[in-house]
N, C-alpha and C positions, 0 to 999 in steps of 0.2 A: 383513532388513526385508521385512516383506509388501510386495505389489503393493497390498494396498488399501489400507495407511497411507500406503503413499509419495505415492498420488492423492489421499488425506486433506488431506495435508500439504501438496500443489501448491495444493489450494484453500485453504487456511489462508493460505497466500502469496498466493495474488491477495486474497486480505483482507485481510493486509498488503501486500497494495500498497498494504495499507489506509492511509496517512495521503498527503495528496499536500503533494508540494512549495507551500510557500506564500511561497518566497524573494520579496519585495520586490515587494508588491504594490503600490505605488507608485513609479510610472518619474521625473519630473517633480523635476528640482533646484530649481525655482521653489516658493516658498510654494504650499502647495495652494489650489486653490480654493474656493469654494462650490457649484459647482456638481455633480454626481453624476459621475461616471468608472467607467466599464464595463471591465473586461479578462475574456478569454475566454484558454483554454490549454490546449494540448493536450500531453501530457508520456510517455514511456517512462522504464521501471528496470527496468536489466537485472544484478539482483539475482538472489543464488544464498541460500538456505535452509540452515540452520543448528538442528536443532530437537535436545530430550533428552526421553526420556519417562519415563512414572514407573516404569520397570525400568532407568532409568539408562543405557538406549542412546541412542547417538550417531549423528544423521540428517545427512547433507547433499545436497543436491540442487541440481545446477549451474543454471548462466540455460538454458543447452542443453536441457536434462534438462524444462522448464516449455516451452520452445518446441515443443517434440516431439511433447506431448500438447495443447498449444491448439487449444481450437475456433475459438474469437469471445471478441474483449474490447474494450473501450471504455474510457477515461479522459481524465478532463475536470475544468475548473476554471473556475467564474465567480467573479468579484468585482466590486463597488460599494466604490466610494471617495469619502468629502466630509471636506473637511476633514481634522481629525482621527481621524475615523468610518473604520472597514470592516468589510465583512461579505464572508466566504467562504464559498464552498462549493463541494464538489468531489463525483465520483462515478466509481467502479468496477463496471462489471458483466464478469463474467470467465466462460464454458463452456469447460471441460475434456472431451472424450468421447476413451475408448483404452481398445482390446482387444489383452489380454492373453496368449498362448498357453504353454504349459507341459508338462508332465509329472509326475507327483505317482508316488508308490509306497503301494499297500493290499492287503495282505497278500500281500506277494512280489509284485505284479503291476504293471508300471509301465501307466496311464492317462492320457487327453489329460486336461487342463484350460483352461478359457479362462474370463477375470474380464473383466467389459464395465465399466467405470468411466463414470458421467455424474455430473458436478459443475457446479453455478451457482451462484457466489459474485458478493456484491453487497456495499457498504462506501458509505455516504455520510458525508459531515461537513459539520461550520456550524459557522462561527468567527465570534464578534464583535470586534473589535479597535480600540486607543484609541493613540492615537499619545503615549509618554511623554519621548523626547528628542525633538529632532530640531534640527541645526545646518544650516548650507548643505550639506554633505558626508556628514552623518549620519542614517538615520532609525531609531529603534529602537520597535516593535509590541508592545505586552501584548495578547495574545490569548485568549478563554476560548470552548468551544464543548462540542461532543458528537461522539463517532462511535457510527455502528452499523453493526454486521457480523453479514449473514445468510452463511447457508451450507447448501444442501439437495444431497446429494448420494443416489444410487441407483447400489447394486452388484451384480451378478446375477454369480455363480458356476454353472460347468459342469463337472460332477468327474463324468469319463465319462456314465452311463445316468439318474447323478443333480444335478439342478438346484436352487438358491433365491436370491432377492434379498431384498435390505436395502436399506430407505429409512432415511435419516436425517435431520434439518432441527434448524438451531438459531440463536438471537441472541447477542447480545452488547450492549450499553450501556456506553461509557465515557466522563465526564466528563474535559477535560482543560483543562491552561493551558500556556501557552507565553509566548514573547519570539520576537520575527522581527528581525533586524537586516538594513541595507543603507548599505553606502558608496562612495559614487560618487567613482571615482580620476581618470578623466578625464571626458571632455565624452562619450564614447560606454561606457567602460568601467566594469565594478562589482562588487564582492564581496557576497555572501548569507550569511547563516546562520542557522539556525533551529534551537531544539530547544524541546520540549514531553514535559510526565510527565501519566499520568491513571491516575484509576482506578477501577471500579465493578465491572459483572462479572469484568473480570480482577482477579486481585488489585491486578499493576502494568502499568503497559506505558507506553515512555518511544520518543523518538526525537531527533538529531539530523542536521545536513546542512550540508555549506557547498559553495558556488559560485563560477563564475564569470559573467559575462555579458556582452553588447555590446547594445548600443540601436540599432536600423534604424530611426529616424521612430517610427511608430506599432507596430513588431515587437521585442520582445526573441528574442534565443536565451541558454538558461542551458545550463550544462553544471558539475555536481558530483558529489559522492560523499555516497549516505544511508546511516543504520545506525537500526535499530529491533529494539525488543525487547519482547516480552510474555512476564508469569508468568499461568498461569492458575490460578483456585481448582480445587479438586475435579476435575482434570484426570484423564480417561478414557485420551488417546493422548500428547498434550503435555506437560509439566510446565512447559518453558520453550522460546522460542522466539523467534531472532534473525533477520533478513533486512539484507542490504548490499551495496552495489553501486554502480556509475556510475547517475545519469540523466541524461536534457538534457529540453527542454521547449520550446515556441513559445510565446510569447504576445504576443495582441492587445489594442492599447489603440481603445477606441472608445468 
């Protein structure tokens, strides 16, 4: 596997960091209220890459292997909650920069090489959500929104006396629906689960996740295990491509 797909593929991953945890965005065993409820969240996944491409080879790239190369990255979750009513939204901006040093052979003659990798991947989403069960112990979410994922990445190659770089940038648009579940075990304790499928510019792409978590007053801490998956149409490097891993996550109620 190239050095420049591997960095490809690290940004395709901070895009799939792309969908964030949306585990139980309501804390509150009491009938909800009327009035609006604010939660703010900050979350890590430390998820390892899984991709195949259209010559049929097999990628994987450890959580290590993405920490190694990170520049700067950010992830974040707001929500609004009334009632039955919410609305999500979360965001990713993710910089990758790593130089690459090597050795190449042209005609008989072994030459340095070094590949400069800069990647900026960005992933936002909005979820609308309508509350369909919900018992004293149970609340379960139908959820519909959109994500989008940019991806602009610049490669400069140095193969000895001769030099060139490639720019690349590109979007994505996916429609999705989901279900969020949450059920509160005791007075502080609680289980998550989320899965959601969408599709547009990918052909397909599906995800789910389950948790655990404890309630501090106004602080949750979650801690589960996610799995995500995208097929993409007319695929150039990827054909398909899975990411899974531990996350945990803070979140604030205000």
């Amino acid at each position: 596997m190239s050095q420049q797909l591997k960095h490809f593929i690290i940004a395709t991953l901070a895009l799939a960091i792309f969908a964030v945890p949306v585990l139980s965005v309501a804390a509150e065993t009491e009938p909800a209220s009327e009035r609006w409820q604010f939660i703010g969240e900050i979350y890590g996944w430390g998820a390892e890459l899984n991709a195949e491409t259209p010559t049929g080879d097999d990628i994987k790239i450890s959580f290590s292997d993405i920490v190694d190369n990170l520049e700067f990255t950010v992830m974040g979750k707001l929500a609004a909650v009334k009632g039955k009513w919410s609305l999500v939204g979360d965001f990713i901006y993710l910089n990758i920069e790593n130089d690459t040093n090597g050795t190449a052979t042209i005609i008989r003659r072994s030459v340095s090489t070094k590949t400069n990798v800069d990647l900026t991947a960005y992933i936002g989403t909005l979820l609308g959500g309508y509350t369909v069960f919900e018992t004293k112990s149970t609340k379960v979410d139908m959820l519909l929104g959109a994500r989008y994922l940019r991806l602009e990445a610049d490669v400069k190659f140095d193969l000895g006396p001769f030099e060139t770089k490639v720019s690349e940038s590109g979007h994505n648009w996916d429609g999705i629906v989901g279900l969020n579940a949450r059920i509160n075990l005791a007075p502080k304790w609680f289980l998550g689960c989320y899965a959601d499928v969408g599709t547009g510019d990918s052909e397909l792409t599906w995800q789910a996740m389950a948790g655990a978590g404890y309630q501090f007053d106004k602080v949750e801490a979650v801690v589960g295990y996610r799995y995500m998956d995208y097929e993409f149409d007319d695929a150039k490097l990827i054909d398909n491509l899975n990411i899974s891993g531990p996350f945990a996550g803070i979140r604030y109620y205000f």
